[in-house]
C-alpha positions in Angstrom: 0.0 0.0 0.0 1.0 3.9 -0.6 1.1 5.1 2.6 1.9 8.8 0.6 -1.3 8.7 -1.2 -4.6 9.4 0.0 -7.2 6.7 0.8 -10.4 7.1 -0.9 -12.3 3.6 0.0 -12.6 5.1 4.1 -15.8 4.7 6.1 -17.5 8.0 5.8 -16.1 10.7 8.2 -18.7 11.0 11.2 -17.6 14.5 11.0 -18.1 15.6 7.5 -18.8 12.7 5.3 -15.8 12.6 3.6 -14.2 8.7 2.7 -10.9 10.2 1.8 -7.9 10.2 4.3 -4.1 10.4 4.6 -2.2 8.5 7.1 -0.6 10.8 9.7 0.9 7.9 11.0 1.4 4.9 8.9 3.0 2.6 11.2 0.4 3.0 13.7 -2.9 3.0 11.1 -3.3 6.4 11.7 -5.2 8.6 9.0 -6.3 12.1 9.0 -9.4 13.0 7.3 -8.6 15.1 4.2 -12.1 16.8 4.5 -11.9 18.7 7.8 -9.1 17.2 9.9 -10.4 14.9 12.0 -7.6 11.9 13.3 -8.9 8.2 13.1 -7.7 5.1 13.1 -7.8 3.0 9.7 -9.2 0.0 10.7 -12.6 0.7 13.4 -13.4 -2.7 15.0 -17.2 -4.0 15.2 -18.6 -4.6 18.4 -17.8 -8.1 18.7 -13.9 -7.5 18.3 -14.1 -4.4 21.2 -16.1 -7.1 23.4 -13.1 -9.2 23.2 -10.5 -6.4 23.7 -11.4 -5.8 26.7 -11.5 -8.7 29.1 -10.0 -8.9 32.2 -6.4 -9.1 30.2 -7.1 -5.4 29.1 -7.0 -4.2 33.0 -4.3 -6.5 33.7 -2.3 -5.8 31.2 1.7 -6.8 30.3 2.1 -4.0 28.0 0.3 -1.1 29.3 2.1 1.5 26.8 0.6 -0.5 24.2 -2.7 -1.5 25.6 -5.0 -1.3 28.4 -3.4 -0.5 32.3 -1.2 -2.9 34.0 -3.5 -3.6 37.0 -6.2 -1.0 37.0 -7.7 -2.7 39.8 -4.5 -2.7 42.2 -3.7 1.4 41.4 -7.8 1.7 42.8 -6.6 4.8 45.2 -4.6 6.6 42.4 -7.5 5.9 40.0 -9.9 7.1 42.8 -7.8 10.4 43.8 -8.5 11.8 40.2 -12.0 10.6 40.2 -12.6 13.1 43.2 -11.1 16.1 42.0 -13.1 15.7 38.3 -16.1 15.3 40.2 -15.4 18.3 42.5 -15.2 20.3 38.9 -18.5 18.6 37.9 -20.2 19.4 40.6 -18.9 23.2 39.7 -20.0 23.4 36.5 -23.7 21.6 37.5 -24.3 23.8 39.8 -26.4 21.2 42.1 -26.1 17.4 42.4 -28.6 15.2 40.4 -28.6 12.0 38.4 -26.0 11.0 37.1 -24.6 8.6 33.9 -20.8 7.3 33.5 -20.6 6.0 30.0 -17.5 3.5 29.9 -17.8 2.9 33.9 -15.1 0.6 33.8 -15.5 -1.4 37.4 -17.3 1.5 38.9 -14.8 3.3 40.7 -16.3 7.1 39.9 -20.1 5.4 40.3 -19.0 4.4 43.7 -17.6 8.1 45.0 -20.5 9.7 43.3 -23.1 8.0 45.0 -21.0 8.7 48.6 -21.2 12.5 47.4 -25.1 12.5 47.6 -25.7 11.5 43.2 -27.8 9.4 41.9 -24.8 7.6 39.8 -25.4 5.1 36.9 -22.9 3.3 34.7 -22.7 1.3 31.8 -19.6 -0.4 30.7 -18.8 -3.3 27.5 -16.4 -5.1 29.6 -17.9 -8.4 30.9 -15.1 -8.6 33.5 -15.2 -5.1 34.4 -19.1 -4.8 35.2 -19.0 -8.4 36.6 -16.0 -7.1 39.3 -18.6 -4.4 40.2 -21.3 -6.3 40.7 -19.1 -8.8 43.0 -17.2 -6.1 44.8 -19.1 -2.6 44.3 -21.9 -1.1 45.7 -23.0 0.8 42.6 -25.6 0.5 39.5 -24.0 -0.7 36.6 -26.0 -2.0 33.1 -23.5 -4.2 30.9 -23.7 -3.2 27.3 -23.2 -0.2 24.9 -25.2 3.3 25.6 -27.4 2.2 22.3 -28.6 -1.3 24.2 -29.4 0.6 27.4 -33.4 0.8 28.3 -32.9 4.6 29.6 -35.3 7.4 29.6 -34.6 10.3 27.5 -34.2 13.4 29.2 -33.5 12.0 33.0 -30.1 12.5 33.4 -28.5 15.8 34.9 -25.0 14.9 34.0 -23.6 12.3 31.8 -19.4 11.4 32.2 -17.4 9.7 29.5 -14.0 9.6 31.1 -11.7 8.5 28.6 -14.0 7.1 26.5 -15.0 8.7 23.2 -11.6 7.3 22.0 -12.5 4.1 22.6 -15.3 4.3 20.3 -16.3 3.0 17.0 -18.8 6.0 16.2 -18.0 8.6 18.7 -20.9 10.7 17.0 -23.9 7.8 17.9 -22.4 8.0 21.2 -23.1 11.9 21.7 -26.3 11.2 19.9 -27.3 9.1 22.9 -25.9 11.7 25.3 -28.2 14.6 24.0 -31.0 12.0 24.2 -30.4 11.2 27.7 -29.8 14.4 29.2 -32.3 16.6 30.0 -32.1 20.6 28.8 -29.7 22.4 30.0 -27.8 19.3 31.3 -24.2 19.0 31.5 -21.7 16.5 29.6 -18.2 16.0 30.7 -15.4 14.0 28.9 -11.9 13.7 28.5 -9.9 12.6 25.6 -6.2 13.0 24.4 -5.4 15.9 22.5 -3.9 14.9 19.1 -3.2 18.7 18.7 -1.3 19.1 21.8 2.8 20.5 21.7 3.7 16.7 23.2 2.0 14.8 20.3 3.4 17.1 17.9 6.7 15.9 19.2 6.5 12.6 19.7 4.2 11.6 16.9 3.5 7.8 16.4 5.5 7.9 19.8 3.2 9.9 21.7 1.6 8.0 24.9 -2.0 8.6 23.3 -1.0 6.6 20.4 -2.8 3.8 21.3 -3.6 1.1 18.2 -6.5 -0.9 18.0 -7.6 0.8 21.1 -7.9 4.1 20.6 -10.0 4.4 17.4 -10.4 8.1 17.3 -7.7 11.5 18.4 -9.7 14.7 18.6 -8.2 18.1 18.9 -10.2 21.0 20.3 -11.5 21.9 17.3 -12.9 18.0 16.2 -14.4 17.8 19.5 -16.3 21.2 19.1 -17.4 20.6 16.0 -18.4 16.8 16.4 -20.3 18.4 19.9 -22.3 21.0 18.0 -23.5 18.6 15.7 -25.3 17.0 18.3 -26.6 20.2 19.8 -24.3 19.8 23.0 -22.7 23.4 23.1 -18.8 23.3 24.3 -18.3 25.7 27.3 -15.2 24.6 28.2 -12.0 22.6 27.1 -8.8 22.4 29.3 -6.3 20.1 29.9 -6.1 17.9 33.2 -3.7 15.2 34.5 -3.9 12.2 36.6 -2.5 10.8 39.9 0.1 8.1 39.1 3.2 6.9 41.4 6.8 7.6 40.6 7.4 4.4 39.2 5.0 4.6 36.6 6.1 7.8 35.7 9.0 6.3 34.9 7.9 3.4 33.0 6.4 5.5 30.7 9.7 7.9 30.1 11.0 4.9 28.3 8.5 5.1 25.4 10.6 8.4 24.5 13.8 7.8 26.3 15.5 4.8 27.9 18.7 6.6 29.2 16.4 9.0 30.6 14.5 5.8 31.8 17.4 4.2 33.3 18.9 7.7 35.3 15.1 8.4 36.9 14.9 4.8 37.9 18.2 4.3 39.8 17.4 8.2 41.1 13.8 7.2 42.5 15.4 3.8 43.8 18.0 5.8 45.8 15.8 8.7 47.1 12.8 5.7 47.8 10.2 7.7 45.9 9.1 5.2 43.8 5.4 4.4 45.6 5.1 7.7 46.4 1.7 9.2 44.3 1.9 12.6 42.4 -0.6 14.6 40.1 1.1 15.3 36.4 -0.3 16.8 34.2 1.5 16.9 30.7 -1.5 19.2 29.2 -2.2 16.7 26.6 -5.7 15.4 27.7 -8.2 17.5 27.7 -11.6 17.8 29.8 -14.6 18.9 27.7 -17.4 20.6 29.2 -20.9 21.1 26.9 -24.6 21.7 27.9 -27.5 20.5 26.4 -29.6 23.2 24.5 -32.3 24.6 26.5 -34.5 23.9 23.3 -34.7 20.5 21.8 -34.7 19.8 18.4 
């Protein structure tokens, strides 16, 4: 295959309609629409195929730069610590606390600390493993499925989440489709997403920690996201860029996707000092948190 020359047999663009692309990346399948920009991936997965991605393998995973976390269940606390401060900026932008959706709940982690802060929390989640560890270990409402299967009633929901989600997604426009269904006017939406535009994936390029193939299916930048909002009627009202807590180690881990010396020095440096389990908040400003409202008038 020319990987100079543009594709032209592309699933039409959920953005503009276009089925012509260029890869941007062609070692990791990476295309960029040549209509309006958007950042895909080359080959989108059916449903079936994302149902087997992400078993229990995908949260216990031995390649977590590649795919998936290496024990998203063991780094609970870390996961939980940023939960609670995305949820203290909800709760800013809502104004008051409500009912609540997480799309892409994952084990139920944010459900769980939402429901403690006085919401009514929901989640749905496509991972077997992760919504059956819920229902074993979690005190929280979860529905195993995709937002399309879900038996929900438009317009009930105050606040719908998608925390690194929309990437995940083989039609990221359906998705947001359901969201403007669900909530009710004037409701928030709040997602995050890596920033394909950002000065680190500029940098790196096919190297850049949001590079994700065959799991990340589509990179937004600000302006993608805006535009693929407003085309559900879900106005933008704010876009920033937010971090994570993580411990030393993995910090370090993940230097070696752009450096091993650098790799090597940190790692004998946070062995020597005994940092390595200690848990910090980094923010590389290359995810971004998306804030939109519902229009007061429906369609």
């Amino acid at each position: 295959m020319n990987h100079h020359a543009p594709r032209t047999d592309l699933s039409p663009c959920i953005l503009c309609g276009s089925s012509s692309g260029r890869y941007l990346y062609p070692s990791a399948g990476i295309i960029t629409c040549t209509g309006c920009g958007l950042v895909r991936a080359d080959d989108i997965p059916d449903q079936g195929r994302l149902m087997e991605l992400y078993s229990e393998s995908y949260f216990r995973s031995t390649n977590s730069g590649a795919l998936g976390y290496d024990d998203y269940i063991a780094d609970r606390d870390k996961i939980c610590r940023t939960f609670r401060k995305r949820l203290r900026e909800v709760e800013i932008q809502a104004g008051r606390k409500g009912k609540l959706l997480d799309v892409g709940c994952a084990t139920g982690f944010f459900l769980e600390i939402a429901g403690q802060l006085g919401w009514e929390a929901k989640g749905i989640e496509i991972s077997a493993f992760a919504c059956e560890f819920a229902r074993r270990h979690m005190s929280v409402d979860i529905m195993c499925g995709s937002l399309a299967q879900a038996e929900l009633i438009p317009e009930s929901f105050d606040v719908i989440t998608m925390w690194d989600f929309i990437e995940h997604c083989p039609d990221p426009s359906t998705e947001l489709a359901h969201a403007h269904r669900l909530l009710k006017p004037g409701g928030l939406l709040a997602l995050t997403t890596p920033n394909i535009s950002s000065v680190s994936a500029r940098i790196w390029g096919a190297r850049w920690m949001g590079i994700k193939q065959g799991e990340h299916l589509y990179y937004f930048s600000p302006a993608t996201i805006k535009r693929l909002l407003l085309k559900h009627h879900l106005v933008p009202i704010r876009v920033k860029h937010v971090g994570k807590y993580i411990d030393v180690d993995f910090f370090i881990k993940r230097t070696g996707q752009y450096s091993a010396t650098v790799q090597r020095l940190l790692s004998r440096a946070s062995r020597w000092l005994g940092v390595s389990d200690v848990i910090i908040y980094v923010n590389p400003f290359d995810i971004m948190l998306v804030y939109a409202r519902k229009g007061i008038t429906s369609e």
